[in-house]
C-alpha positions in Angstrom: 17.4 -14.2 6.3 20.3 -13.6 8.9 18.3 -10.0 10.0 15.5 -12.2 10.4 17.1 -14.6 12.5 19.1 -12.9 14.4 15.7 -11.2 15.8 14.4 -14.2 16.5 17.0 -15.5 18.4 17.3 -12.2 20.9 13.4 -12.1 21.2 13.6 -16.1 22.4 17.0 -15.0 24.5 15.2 -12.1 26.0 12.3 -14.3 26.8 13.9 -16.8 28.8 15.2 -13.9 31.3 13.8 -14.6 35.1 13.8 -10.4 35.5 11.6 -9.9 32.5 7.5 -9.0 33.2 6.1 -10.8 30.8 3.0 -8.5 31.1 4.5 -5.4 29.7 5.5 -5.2 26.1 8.4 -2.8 25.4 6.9 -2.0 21.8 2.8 -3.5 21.7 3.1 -4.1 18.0 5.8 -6.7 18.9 4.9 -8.1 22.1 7.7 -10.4 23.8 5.4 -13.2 24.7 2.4 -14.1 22.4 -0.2 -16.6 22.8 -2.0 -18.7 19.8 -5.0 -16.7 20.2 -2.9 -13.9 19.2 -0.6 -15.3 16.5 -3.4 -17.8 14.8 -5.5 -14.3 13.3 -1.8 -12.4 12.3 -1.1 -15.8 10.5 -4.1 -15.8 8.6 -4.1 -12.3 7.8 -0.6 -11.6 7.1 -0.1 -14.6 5.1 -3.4 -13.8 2.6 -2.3 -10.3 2.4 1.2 -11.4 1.1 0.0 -14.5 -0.9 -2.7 -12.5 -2.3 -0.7 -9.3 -3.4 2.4 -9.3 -5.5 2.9 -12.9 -6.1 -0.9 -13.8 -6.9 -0.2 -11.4 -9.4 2.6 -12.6 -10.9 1.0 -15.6 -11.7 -2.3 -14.4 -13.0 0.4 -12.2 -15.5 2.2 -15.7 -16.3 -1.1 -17.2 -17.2 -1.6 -14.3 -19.6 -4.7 -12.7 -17.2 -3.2 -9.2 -16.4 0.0 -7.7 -17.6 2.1 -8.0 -14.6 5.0 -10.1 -15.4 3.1 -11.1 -18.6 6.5 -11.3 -20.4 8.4 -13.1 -17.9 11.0 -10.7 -17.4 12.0 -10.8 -14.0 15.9 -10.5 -11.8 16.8 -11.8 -8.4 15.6 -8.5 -7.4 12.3 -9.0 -7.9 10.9 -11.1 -4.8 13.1 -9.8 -2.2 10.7 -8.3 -0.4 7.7 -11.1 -1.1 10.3 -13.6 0.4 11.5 -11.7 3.6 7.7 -10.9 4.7 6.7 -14.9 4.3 9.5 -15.7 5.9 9.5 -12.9 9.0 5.9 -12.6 8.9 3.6 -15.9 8.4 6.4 -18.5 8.9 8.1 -17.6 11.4 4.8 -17.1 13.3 3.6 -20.7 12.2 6.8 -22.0 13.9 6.2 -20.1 16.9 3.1 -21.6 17.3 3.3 -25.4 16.6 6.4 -24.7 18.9 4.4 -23.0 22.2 1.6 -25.9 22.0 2.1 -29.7 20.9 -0.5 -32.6 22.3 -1.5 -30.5 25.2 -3.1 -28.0 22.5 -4.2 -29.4 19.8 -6.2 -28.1 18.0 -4.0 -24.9 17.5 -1.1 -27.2 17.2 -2.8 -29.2 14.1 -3.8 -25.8 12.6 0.0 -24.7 12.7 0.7 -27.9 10.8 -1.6 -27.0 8.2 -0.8 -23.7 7.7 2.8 -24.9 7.9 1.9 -27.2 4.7 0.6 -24.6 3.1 3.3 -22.2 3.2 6.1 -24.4 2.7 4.9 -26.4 -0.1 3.5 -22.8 -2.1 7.4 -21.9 -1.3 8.2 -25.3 -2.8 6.0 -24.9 -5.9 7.2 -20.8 -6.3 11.3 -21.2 -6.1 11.7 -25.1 -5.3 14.3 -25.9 -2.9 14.1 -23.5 -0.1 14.9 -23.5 3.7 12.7 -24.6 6.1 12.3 -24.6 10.1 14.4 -21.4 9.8 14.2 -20.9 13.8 16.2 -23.6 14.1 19.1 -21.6 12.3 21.9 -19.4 13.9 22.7 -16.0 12.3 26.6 -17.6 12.1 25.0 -20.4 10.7 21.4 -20.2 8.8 19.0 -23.2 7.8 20.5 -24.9 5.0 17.7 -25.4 1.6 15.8 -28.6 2.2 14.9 -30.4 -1.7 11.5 -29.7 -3.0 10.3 -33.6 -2.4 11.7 -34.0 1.1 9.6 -30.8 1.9 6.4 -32.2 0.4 6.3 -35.6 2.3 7.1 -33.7 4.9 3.9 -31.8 4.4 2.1 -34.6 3.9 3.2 -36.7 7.2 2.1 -33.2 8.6 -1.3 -33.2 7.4 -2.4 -36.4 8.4 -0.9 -35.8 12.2 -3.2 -33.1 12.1 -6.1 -34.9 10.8 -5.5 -37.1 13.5 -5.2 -34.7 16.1 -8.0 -32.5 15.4 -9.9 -35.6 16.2 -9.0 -35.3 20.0 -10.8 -33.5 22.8 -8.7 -30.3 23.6 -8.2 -28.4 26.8 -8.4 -25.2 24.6 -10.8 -23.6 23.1 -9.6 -22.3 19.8 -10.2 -18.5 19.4 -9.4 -15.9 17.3 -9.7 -18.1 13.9 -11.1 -15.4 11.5 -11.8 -18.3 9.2 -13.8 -21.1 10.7 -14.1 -19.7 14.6 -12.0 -23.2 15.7 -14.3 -25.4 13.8 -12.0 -28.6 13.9 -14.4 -30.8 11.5 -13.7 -27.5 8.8 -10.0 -27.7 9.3 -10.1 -31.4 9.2 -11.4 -31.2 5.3 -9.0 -28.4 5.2 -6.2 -31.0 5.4 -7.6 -33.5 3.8 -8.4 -31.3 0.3 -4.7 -29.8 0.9 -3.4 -33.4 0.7 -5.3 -34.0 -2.7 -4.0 -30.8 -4.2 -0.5 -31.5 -2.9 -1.0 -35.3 -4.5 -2.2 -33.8 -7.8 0.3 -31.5 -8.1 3.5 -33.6 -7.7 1.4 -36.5 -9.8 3.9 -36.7 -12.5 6.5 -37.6 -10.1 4.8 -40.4 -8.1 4.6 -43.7 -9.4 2.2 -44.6 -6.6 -0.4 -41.6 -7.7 -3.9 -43.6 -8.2 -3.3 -45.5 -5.0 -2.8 -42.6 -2.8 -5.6 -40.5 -4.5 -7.9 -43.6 -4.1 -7.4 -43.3 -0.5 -7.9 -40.0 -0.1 -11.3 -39.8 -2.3 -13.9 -41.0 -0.2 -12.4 -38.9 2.7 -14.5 -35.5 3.6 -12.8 -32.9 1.6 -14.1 -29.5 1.1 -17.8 -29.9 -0.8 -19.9 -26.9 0.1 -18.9 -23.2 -0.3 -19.2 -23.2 3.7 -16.3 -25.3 3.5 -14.3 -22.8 1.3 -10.7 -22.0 2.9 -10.7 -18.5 2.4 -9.8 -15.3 3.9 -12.2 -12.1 3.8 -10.6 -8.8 4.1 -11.7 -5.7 6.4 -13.5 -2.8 4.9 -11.0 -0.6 7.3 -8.4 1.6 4.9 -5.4 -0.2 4.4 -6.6 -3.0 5.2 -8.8 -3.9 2.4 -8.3 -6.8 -0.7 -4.3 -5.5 -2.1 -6.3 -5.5 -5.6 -8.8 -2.8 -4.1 -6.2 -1.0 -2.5 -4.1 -0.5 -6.3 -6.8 0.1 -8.2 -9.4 2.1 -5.8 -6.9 4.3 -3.0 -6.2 7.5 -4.8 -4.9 6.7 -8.5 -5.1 3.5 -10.4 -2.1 1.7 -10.4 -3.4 -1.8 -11.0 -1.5 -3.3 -13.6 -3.8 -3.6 -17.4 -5.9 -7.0 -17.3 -5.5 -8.7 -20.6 -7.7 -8.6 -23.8 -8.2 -12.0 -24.1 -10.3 -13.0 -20.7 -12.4 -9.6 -21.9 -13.0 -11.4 -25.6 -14.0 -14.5 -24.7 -16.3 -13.6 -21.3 -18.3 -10.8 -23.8 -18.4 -13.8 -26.5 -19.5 -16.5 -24.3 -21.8 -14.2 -22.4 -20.5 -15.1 -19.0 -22.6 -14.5 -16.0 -19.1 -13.2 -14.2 -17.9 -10.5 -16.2 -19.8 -7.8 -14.7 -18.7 -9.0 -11.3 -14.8 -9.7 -12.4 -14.5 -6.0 -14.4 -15.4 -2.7 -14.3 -15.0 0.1 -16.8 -14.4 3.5 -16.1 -14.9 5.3 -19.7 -17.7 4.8 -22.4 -15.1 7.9 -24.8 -14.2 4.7 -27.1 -13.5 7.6 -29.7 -11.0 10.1 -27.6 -8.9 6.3 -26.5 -8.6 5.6 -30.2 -7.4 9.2 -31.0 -5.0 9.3 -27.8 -4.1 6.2 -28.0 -4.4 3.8 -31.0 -3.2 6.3 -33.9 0.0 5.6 -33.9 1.2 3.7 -37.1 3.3 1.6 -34.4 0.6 0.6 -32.4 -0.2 -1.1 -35.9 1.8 -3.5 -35.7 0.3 -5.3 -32.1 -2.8 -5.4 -34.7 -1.7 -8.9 -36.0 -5.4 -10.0 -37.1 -8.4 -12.1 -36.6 -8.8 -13.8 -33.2 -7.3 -16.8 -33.6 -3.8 -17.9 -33.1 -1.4 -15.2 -33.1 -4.3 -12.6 -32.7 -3.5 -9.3 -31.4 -6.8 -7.5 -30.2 -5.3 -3.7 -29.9 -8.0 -2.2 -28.5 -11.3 -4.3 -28.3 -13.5 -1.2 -29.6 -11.2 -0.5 -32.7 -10.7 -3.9 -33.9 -13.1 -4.9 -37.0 -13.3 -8.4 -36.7 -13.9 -8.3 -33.0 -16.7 -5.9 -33.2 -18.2 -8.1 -35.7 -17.9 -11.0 -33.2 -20.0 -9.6 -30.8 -22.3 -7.5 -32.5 -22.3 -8.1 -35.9 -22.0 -5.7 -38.9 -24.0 -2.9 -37.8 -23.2 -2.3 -34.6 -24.6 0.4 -32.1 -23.6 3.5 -30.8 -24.7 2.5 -27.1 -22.8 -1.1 -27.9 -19.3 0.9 -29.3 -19.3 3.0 -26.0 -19.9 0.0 -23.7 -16.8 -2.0 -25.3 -14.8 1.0 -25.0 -14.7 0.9 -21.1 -12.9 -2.5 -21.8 -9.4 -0.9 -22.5 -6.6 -3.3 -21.7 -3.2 -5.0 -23.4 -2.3 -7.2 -25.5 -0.2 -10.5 -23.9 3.2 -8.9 -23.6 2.8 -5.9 -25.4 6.2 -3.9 -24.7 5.1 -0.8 -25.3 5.5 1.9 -22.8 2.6 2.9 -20.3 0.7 6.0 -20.8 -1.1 7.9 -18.5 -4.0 6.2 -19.4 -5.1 4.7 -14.9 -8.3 6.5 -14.8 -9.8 5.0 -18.1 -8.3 1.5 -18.5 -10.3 -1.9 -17.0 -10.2 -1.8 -13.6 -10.8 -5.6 -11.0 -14.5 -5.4 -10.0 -16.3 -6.6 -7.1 -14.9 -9.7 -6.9 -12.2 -10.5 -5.6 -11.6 -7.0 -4.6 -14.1 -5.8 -3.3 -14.6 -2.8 -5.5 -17.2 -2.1 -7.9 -20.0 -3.7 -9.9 -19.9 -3.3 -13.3 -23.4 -1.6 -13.9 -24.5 0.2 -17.0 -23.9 3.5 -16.4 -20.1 4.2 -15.4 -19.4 4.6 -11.9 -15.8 6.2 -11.5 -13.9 4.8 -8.5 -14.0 8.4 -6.6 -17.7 7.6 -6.0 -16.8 4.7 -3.9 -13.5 4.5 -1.8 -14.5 2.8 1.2 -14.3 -0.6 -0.6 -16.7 -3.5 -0.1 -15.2 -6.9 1.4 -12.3 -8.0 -0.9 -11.8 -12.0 -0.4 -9.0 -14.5 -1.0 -9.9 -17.8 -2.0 -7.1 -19.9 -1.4 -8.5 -23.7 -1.7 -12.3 -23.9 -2.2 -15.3 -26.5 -3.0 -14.4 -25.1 -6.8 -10.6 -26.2 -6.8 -11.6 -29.6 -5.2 -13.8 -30.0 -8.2 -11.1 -28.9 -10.4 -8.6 -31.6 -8.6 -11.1 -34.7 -8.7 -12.1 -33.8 -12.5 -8.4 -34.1 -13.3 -7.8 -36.8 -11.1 -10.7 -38.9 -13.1 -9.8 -38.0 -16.6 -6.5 -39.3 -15.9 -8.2 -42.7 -14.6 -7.1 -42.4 -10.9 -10.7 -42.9 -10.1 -13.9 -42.8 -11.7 -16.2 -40.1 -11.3 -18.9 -38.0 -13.6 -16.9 -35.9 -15.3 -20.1 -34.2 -16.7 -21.4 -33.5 -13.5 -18.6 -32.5 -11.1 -17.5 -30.1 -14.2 -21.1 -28.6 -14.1 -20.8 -28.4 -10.6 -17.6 -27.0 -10.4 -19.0 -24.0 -13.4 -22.4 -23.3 -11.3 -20.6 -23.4 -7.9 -18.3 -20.8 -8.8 -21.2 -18.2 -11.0 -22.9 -18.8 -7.6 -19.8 -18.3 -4.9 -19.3 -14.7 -7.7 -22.7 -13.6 -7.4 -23.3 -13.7 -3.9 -20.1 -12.4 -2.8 -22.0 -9.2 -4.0 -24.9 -9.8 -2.3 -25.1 -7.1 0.5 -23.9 -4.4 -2.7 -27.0 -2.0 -3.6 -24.8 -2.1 -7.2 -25.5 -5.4 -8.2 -27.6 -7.1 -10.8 -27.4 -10.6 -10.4 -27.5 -12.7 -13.9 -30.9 -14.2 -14.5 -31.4 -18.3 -14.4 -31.3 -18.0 -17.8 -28.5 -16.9 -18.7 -26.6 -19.2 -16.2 -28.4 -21.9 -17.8 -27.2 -20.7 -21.2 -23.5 -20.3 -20.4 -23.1 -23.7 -18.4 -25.0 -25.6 -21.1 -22.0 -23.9 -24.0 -19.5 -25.2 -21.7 -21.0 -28.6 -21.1 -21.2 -29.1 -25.0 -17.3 -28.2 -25.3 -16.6 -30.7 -23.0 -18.7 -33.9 -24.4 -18.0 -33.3 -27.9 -14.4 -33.3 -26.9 -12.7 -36.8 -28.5 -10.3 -37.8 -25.9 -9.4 -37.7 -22.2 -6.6 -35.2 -23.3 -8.9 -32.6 -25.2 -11.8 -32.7 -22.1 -8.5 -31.8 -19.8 -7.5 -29.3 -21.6 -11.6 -27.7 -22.2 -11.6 -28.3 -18.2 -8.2 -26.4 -17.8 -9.5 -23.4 -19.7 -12.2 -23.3 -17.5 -10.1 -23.4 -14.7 -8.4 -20.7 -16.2 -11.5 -18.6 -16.0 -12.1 -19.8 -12.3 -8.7 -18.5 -11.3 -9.4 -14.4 -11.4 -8.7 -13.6 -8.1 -6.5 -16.8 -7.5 -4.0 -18.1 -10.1 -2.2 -20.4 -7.5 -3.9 -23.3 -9.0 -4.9 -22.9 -12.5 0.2 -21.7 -13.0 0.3 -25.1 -11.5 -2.1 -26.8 -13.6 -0.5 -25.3 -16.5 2.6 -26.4 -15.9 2.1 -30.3 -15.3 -0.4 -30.2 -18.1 0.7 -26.9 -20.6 -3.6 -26.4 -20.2 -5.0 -24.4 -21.4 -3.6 -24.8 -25.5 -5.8 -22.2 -26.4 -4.0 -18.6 -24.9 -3.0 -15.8 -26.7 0.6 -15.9 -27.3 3.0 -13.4 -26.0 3.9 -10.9 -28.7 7.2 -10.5 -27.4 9.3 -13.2 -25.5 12.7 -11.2 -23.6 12.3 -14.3 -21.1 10.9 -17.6 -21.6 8.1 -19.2 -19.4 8.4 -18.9 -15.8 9.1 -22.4 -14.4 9.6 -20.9 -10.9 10.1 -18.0 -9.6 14.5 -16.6 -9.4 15.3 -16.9 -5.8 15.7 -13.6 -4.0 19.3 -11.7 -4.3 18.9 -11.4 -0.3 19.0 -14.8 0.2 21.9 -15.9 -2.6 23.8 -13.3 -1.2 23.4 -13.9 3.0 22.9 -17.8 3.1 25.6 -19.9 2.8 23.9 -22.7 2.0 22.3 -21.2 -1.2 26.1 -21.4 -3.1 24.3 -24.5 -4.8 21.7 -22.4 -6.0 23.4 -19.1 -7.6 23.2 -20.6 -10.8 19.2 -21.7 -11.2 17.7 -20.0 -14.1 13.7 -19.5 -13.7 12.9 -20.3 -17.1 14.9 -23.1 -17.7 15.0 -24.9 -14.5 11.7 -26.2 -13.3 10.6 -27.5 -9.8 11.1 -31.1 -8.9 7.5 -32.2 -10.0 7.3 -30.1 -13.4 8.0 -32.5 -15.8 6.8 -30.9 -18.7 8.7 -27.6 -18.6 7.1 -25.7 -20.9 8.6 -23.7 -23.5 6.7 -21.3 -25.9 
């Protein structure tokens, strides 16, 4: 963070020289004066590209989604590089921005708050105490670590300035928003559903909790898909979805998805699957033989699906065959399952070269391919389709009100916004593939089929407590593309109970994320902080910390 600073400082010391033109950039990728036309798009693209990459990752592998991280085993090495972009990249631009316009902007200046709640609570929520307002540091003398609850009513106070402020008539016209083209009424919502998530996530921690939802309820929050705070990626190389770009630019190195979201989106038919996956071999026999003969790899195979199931290899395990398609099944049914090679939880085994036959992320989020019958390898289609990031949509306001009622905050249908929240997202999945010759959508039918198997866990379920936990597996579902939401639902809930369980365990569950060896090492300030251990230290509003 002191690199960082220090190049703040001389661009802000350079820019307050009389003999510099302020027309004529020395370097145009790093212009000496911007404007908030120009920073408010590198915000918002910079920011999803980091938030979506590495770190979204990390926490669809903690939920047990995809492999990355799956075990836990991480160092202080790990997010030195996620840390450094945020804070050189997104935040320092934020800053910049809420700093160049105030009450005679403000509209940008109430989107920079926003944004600015959004990055420094997720920093909150990833590592916990973390510095803030870094700008205002010296390189002799950095930005000390602001505490995890200071930051959020910080946020808070924030978001409702800019709620207020977006109500005013500004001077400016607010362009170069590659989100809602300056649409204050969208961004107004925007901070009003931020504040509910923000509420619900430090819930466990504020006495006050049904009081403040209650007043934030009846309040217009994101509702529609329209309203849906989310970032689409260009088509342009290199700048597509960072999903697309592992799995579809030259070889395959996305990380394995997990068996266990394959299982149970075959068993439960969903109307996703073909839009969340897609295989790249139908040779279930030559994966076995290369793969699965080993008399070591028998010992993953830990039986029926259930708890403590290991699924090995969906196509070579009896009891999961038998699941789907009963005792005889066909050849045509064998060599579709077989494109649906992935890992167990935490399987330590090493990795083979196995990129161009194992599950790849479909169309959506990514942007790559439908699923379609016949295999389509990904050198057919490199170009990539419109990869998307959903960061806080009508779906995770659902999610937040349906917990929010369960608990008794506030009364709702839990039957219906929980139906909602299912069809809303089949539907946001489905026509994110719209303008894709590829795609099949799933019939009425079969939507009607799947939503009315999950509205029969939920009313059969005895208690507020088992409903919450049928709602957080859903959730879980939901999250493909986004995990932000459904890591901290697990960990103020520990929903969803039922997840495969790691097979091996060299860390414990990640209650944060290990601050960054840069930082330990260059702030002075983070002495205090040298001895944090991720899996045994949780944030300030994670109660619960969960242990396997």
């Amino acid at each position: 963070m002191l690199t960082r600073l220090l190049i703040i400082s001389i661009l802000f010391a350079v820019a307050g020289c009389d003999f510099i033109n302020s027309d004529v950039n020395i370097d145009p990728n790093q212009p000496v004066s911007v404007s908030p036309q120009l920073l408010l798009p590198q915000i918002q693209s910079s920011s999803a590209r980091i938030l979506a990459g590495d770190l979204n990752r990390a926490q669809h592998g903690f939920l047990g989604l995809t492999s990355y991280l799956d075990d836990f085993n991480m160092s202080n090495g790990t997010w030195n590089d996620a840390w450094e972009a945020l804070y050189s990249g997104p935040l320092a631009d934020v800053e910049k921005m809420i700093a160049m316009t105030g009450e005679s902007n403000p509209h940008y200046y109430s989107i920079g708050l926003i944004y600015k709640a959004y990055f420094n609570t997720i920093l909150v929520d990833l590592w916990g105490d973390v510095p803030v307002d870094v700008s205002a540091g010296t390189p002799d003398d950095p930005t000390p670590f602001q505490p995890g609850m200071v930051i959020y009513q910080n946020a808070l106070a924030d978001l409702d300035l800019a709620i207020q402020m977006l109500e005013r008539l500004s001077p400016v016209v607010v362009t170069g928003d590659l989100i809602f083209q300056g649409k204050s009424s969208a961004w107004q919502k925007v901070a009003r559903s931020l504040k509910l998530q923000l509420l619900m996530t430090t819930r466990l921690v504020n006495s006050n909790i049904a009081a403040d939802i209650k007043a934030i309820v009846d309040d217009e929050l994101i509702s529609v898909p329209g309203d849906d705070f989310s970032f689409v990626f260009s088509k342009a190389p290199g700048q597509n979805h960072p999903w697309f770009e592992l799995a579809y630019s030259g070889d395959n190195q996305f990380q394995y998805i997990d068996y266990q979201v394959m299982f149970e989106m075959l068993w439960d038919k969903d109307p996703r699957l073909n839009f969340y996956f897609k295989r790249q071999t139908d040779d279930y026999r030559a994966v076995i033989t290369e793969y699965f003969s080993s008399p070591m790899e028998e010992y993953y195979f830990c039986g029926p699906y259930g708890a403590g199931t290991c699924f090995k290899y969906l196509a070579d395990n009896k009891q999961v065959i038998e699941a789907l398609y009963g005792d005889d099944p066909t050849e045509e049914e064998l060599k579709y399952l077989g494109g649906f090679l992935g890992r167990d939880r935490a399987n330590p085994r090493g990795i083979p070269d196995d990129g161009d036959q194992r599950l790849l992320p479909g169309l959506y989020p990514a942007g790559g391919l439908f699923d379609t019958e016949r295999l389509i390898f990904p050198k057919d289609n490199t170009d990539g389709d419109n990869g998307v990031f959903p960061i806080l949509t009508s779906v995770d306001v659902r999610f937040y009100l349906l917990e929010a009622s369960l608990l008794g905050y506030i009364q709702l249908d839990d039957a219906e916004i929980f139906e909602q929240a299912i069809r809303t997202h089949i539907t946001q999945v489905v026509e994110f593939g719209g303008s894709n010759i590829e795609v099949e959508s799933p019939s009425a039918d079969a939507i009607d089929k799947y939503v009315t198997l999950w509205m029969s866990k939920l009313n059969v379920a005895s208690s507020a407590e088992r409903k919450l936990d049928i709602v957080a597996k859903q959730r879980w579902f939901c999250s493909w593309g986004n995990a932000y939401h459904g890591y901290n639902l697990f960990r103020r809930t520990g929903y969803p109970t039922e997840l495969q369980p790691p097979i091996q365990l060299p860390r414990q569950f990640a209650l944060r994320l290990p601050y960054p060896s840069s930082e330990l090492t260059l702030n002075p300030h983070a002495e205090a902080y040298q001895q944090i251990v991720y899996d045994l230290d949780a944030v300030f509003w994670d109660t619960l910390r969960f242990q396997f």
